[in-house]
VORO-319215 format. One line per field, with one value per residue (C-alpha): residue in three letters; x, y negated, z negated. Coordinates in steps of 0.02 Angstrom, whole numbers. Each point is the difference from the previous one (the first is absolute). Layout:
% VORO-319215
resn <- [ALA, ...]
px <- [X, ...]
py <- [Y, ...]
pz <- [Z, ...]
% end
This chain:
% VORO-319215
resn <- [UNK, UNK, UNK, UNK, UNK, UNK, UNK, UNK, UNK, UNK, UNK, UNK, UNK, UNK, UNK, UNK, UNK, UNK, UNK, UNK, UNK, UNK, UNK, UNK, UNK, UNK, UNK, UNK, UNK, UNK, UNK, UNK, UNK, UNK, UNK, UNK, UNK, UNK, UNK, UNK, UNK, UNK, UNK, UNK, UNK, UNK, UNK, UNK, UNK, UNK, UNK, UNK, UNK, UNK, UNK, UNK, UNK, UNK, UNK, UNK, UNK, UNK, UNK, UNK, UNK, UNK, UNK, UNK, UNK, UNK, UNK, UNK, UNK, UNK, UNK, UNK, UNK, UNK, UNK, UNK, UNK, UNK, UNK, UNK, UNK, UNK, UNK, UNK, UNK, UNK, UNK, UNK, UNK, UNK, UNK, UNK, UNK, UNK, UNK, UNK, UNK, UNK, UNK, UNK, UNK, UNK, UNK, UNK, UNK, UNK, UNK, UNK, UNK, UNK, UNK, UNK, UNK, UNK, UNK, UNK, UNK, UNK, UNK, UNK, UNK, UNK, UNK, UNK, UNK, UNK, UNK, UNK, UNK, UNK, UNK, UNK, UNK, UNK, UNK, UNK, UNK, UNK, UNK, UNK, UNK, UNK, UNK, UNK, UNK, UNK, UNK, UNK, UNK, UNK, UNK, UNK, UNK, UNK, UNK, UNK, UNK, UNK, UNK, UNK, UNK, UNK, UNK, UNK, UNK, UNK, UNK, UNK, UNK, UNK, UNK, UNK, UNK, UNK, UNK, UNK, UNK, UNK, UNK, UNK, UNK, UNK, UNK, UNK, UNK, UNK, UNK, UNK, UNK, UNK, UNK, UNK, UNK, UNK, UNK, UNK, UNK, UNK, UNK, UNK, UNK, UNK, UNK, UNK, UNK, UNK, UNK, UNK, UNK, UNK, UNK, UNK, UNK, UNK, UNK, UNK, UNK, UNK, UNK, UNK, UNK, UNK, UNK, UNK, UNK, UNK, UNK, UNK, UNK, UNK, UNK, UNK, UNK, UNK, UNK, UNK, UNK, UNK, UNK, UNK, UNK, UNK, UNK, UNK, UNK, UNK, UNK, UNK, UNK, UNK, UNK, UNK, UNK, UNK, UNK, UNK, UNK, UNK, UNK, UNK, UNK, UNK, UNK, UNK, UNK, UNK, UNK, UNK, UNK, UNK, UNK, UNK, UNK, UNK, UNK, UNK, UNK, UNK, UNK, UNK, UNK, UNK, UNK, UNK, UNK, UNK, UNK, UNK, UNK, UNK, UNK, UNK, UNK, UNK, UNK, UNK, UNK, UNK, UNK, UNK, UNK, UNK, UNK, UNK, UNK, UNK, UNK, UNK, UNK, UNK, UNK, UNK, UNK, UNK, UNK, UNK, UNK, UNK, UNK, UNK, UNK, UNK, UNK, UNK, UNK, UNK, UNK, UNK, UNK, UNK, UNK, UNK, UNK, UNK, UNK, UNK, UNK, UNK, UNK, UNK, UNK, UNK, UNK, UNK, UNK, UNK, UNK, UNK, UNK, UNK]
px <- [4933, -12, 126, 66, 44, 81, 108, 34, 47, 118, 116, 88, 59, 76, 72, -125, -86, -135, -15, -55, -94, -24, -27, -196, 26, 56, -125, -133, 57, 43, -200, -85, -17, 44, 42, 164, 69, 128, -3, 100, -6, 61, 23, -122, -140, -9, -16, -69, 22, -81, -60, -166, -58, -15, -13, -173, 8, 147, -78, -161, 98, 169, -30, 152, 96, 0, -38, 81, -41, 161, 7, 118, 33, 12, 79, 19, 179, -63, -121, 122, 129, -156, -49, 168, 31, -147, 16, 202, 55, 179, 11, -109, -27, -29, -38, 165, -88, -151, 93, 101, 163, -85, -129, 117, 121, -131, -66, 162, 12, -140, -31, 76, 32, 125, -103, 65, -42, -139, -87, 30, -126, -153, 55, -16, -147, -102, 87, -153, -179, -113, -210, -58, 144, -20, -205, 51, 103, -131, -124, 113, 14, -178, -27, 144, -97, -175, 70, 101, -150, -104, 141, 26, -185, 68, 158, -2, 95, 37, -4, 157, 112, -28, -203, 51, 65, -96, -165, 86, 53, -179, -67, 108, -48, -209, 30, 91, 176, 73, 129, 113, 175, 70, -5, -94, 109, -107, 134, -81, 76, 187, -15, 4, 152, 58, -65, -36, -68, -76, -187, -7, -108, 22, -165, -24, 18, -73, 127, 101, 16, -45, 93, -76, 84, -93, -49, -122, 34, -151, -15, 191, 81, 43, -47, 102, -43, 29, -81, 35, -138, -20, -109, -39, 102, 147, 151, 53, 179, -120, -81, 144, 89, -151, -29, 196, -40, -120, 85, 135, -96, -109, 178, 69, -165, 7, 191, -61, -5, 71, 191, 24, 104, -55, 130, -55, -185, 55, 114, -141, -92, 161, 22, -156, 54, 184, -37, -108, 130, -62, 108, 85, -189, -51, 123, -119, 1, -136, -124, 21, -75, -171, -92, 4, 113, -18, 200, 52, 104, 20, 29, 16, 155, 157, 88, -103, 89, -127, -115, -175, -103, -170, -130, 108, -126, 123, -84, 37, 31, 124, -3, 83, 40, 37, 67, -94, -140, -103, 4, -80, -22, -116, -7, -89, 55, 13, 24, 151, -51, 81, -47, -22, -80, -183, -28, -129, -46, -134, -12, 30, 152, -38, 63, -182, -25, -93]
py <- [-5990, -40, 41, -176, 5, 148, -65, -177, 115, 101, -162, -21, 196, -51, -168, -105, -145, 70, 142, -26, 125, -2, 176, 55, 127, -97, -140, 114, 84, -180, -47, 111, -90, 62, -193, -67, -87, -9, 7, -96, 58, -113, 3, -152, 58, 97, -72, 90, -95, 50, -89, -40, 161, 82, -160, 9, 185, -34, -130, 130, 144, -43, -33, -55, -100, -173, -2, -88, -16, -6, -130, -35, -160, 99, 184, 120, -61, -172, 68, 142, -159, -102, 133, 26, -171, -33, 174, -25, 179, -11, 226, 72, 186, 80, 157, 49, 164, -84, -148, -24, -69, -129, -49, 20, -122, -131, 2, -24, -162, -78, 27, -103, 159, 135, 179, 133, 193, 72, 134, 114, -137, 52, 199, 0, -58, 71, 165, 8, -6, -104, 67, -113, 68, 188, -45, -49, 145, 121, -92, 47, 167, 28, -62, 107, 145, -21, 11, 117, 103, -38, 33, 174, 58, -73, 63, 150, 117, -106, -159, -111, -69, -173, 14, 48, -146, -130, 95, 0, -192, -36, 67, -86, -173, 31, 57, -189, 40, -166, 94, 125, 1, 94, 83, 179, 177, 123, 159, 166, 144, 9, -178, 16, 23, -179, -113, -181, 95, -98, 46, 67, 91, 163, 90, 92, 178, 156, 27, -175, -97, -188, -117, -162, -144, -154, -142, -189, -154, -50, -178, -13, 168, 148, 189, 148, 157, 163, 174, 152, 117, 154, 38, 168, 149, -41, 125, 61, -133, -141, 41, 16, -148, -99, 76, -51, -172, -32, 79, -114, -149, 51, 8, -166, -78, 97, -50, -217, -94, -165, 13, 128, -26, 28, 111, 77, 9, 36, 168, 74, 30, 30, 138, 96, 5, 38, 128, 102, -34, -116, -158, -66, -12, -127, -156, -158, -66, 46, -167, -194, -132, -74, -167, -164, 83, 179, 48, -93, 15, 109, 170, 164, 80, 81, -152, -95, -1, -145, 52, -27, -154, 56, -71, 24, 97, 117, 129, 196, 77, 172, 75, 140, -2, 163, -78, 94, 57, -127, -111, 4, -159, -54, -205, -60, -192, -1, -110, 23, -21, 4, 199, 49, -60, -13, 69, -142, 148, 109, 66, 198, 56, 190, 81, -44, 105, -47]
pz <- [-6028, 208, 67, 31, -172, -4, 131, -95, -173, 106, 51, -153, -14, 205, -62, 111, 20, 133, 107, 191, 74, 192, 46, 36, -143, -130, 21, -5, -162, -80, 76, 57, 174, 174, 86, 90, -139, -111, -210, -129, -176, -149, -165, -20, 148, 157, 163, 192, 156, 173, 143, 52, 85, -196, -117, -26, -38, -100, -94, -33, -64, -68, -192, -96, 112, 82, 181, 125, 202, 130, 116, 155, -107, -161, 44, -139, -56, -30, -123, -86, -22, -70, -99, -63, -63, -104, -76, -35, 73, 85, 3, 96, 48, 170, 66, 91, 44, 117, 51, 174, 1, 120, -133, -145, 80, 69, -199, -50, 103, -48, -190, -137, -100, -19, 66, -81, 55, -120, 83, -141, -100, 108, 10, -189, -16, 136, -65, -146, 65, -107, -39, 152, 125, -60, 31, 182, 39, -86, 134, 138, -48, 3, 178, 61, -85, 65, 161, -7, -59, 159, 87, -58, 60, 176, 26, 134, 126, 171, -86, 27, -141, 74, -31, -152, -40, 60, -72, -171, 27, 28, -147, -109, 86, -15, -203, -31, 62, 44, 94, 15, -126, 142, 158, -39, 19, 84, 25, 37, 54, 27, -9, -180, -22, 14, -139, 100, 154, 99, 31, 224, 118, -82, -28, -149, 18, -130, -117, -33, -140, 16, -101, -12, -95, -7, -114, 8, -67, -119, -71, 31, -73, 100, -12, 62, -5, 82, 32, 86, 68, 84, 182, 22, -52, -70, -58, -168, 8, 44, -165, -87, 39, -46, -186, -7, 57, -129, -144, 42, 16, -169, -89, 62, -51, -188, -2, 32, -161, -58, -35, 128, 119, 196, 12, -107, 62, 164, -70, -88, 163, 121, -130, 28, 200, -15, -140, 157, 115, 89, -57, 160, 98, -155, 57, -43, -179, -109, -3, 20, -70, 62, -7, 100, 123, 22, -39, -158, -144, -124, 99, -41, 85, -29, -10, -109, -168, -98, -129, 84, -76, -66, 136, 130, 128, 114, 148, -29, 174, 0, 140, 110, 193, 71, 187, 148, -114, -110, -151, -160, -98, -149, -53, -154, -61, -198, -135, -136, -162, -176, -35, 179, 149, 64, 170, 108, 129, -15, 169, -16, 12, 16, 174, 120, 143, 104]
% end
C-alpha cells in the first residue's frame, strides 16, 4: 500500500472527507516528490497541484494521483474547490502544526469546505516506517558511516572543529548524500560539554574528546548519528564516563520494544547514569523519532507516556556534559519492533583513540 492510500484509509478514523497537505514534508511522504505544490487526498482519488517550474517532474514521478498545473488564471484554490466538488468532500483536514495563521486563514477564504485541524492524522502514520522507508533510512545511515570512517584516519591535533565539519559534510555529499538532515556538531574539548555546540576555530588539542553528531538525507529520509572519540591521552574519568554512556545507551536500546512506552525507553538508560551519580549532567531525552524530517514523532522521553508503535524508528543518544570539561555522547537510530528493536548502525561503538 503507497502511502497515498494509507492516507485515504486513515480519513474515516478522523471523520473526513480529504486531508490537504501543504507542508514540504508531508507531500513528500504522501509522494515521494520534493516540488512546490500542494496534495489533496480523497476517499475516491488523490490529487497534486504545482506550477510549471515542477509539472513535468511531477508528472514523471508522482504515481497514484492526478496531476494538475497552477496557473495565474487557475491558482491552487480554484483547483482544491474543483477537486472538491466532483469528489463530494465538504471536511477536510489540515496540518495546524505546518500551517501559518496567514495561510490557514487565506484557505479558509477561498475553499468551499469546512478545514478542520488534523495534524495528529499525518503524525500517526509517519510514526511506523514501512520496508521501502526503513530501506531509505538504512541508505542514509550507510553514507553517514563511510564517512565518518575516512574521517576518522583524518582527524588530527591542530585541526579546527570547523574543518571538521565541512570535511565530514563533504564526504557524505561524494558517497550520494543529497544533503545534510542538519547542521553537523563538532564539540571537542571543553566544548563538549554542551550538546548543540556549535562547530568554531578551536583546534584540537591531545587529550579531548570530539563529539560529532551528524546525519544525510538519502533518497528523502534522514540519518543521525553520533560518536565520541578520544585524541591523544586521555584520563581515567574520560574513560569512565564513556563506558557509562554506552551502558546507558545499550540499556535504553534493550529496554525499546513495541508497547513500551518512551518513558519508559528513555528511564532504562537515565538509570544507568543516575545510578553512577551522574544524573543531573544527562538532561536531553533519550532518542526521537527519525524519517522525512529529522525530529518526528514518536519520542522517547520522560514525558512520553504512549506505548511505542512497532516500526516507529526513534535515535538513541544518552549522553553526559560535565560543564568546563567535555561531553560524551553515543547516537545509533533504531527500529522498534514487536520483541525488541533492530539497531540500523554498525559503525563501532567501542571507545577509538586515536
Amino acid at each position: 500500500m503507497n502511502h497515498l492510500d494509507r492516507i485515504a484509509n486513515a480519513l474515516d478514523k478522523y471523520e473526513l472527507d480529504a486531508m490537504l497537505l501543504t507542508s514540504d514534508p508531508n507531500c513528500f511522504y504522501a509522494t515521494y516528490f520534493h516540488g512546490e505544490g500542494v496534495t489533496l487526498v480523497t476517499k475516491s482519488g488523490s490529487f497534486y497541484f504545482t506550477d510549471s517550474r515542477y509539472i513535468e517532474a511531477a508528472e514523471n514521478q508522482i504515481k497514484g494521483a492526478t496531476i494538475g498545473m497552477t496557473e495565474r488564471s487557475k491558482p491552487f484554490a480554484d483547483w482544491i474547490n474543483e477537486t472538491l466538488v466532483k469528489t463530494g468532500a465538504k471536511k477536510v483536514g489540515f496540518e495546524e502544526d505546518y500551517m501559518s495563521v496567514a495561510s490557514f486563514q487565506a484557505y479558509e477564504k477561498a475553499l468551499r469546505c469546512e478545514l478542520i485541524p488534523a495534524g495528529a492524522l499525518m503524525h500517526e502514520l509517519r510514526a511506523v516506517k514501512d520496508e521501502e522507508e526503513i530501506r531509505r533510512l538504512t541508505g542514509a545511515q550507510r553514507i553517514s558511516e563511510r564517512a565518518l570512517a575516512d574521517l576518522l584516519k583524518e582527524i588530527k591535533v591542530g585541526q579546527t572543529e570547523q574543518e571538521i565539519a565541512a570535511r565530514l559534510q563533504y564526504l557524505m555529499l561524494r558517497y550520494g548524500a543529497e544533503r545534510m538532515s542538519f547542521d553537523p556538531i563538532i564539540a571537542s574539548g571543553p566544548n563538549g560539554s554542551m550538546p548543540h555546540a556549535v562547530p568554531g576555530e578551536r583546534k584540537i588539542q591531545n587529550g579531548d574528546f570530539i563529539t560529532m553528531d551528524f546525519g544525510c538525507v538519502y533518497q528523502g529520509y534522514c540519518s543521525d548519528m553520533t560518536r565520541t572519540v578520544a585524541v591523544g591521552e586521555i584520563s581515567e574519568e574520560q574513560r569512565k564516563i564513556y563506558n557509562i554512556v554506552l551502558e546507558a545507551q545499550l540499556a535504553g536500546i534493550a529496554a525499546a520494544k513495541a508497547g513500551a512506552t518512551g518513558a519508559e525507553v528513555d528511564g532504562a538508560a537515565r538509570k544507568v547514569i543516575a545510578d553512577y551519580g551522574y544524573g543531573q549532567y544527562f538532561g536531553h531525552g533519550f532518542g526521537h523519532s527519525v524519517g522525512v524530517e529529522i525530529h518526528e514523532s514518536p519520542n522517547a522521553n520522560p514525558t512520553n507516556d504512549k506505548p511505542l508503535p512497532a516500526g516507529a524508528v526513534i535515535s538513541a543518544e544518552p549522553g553526559i556534559y560535565i560543564p568546563g570539561k567535555f561531553g560524551v555522547r553515543i547516537e545509533d537510530v533504531i527500529v522498534v519492533g514487536e520483541d525488541g528493536c533492530t539497531d540500523l548502525a554498525l559503525a563501532d561503538k567501542s571507545l577509538i583513540i586515536l
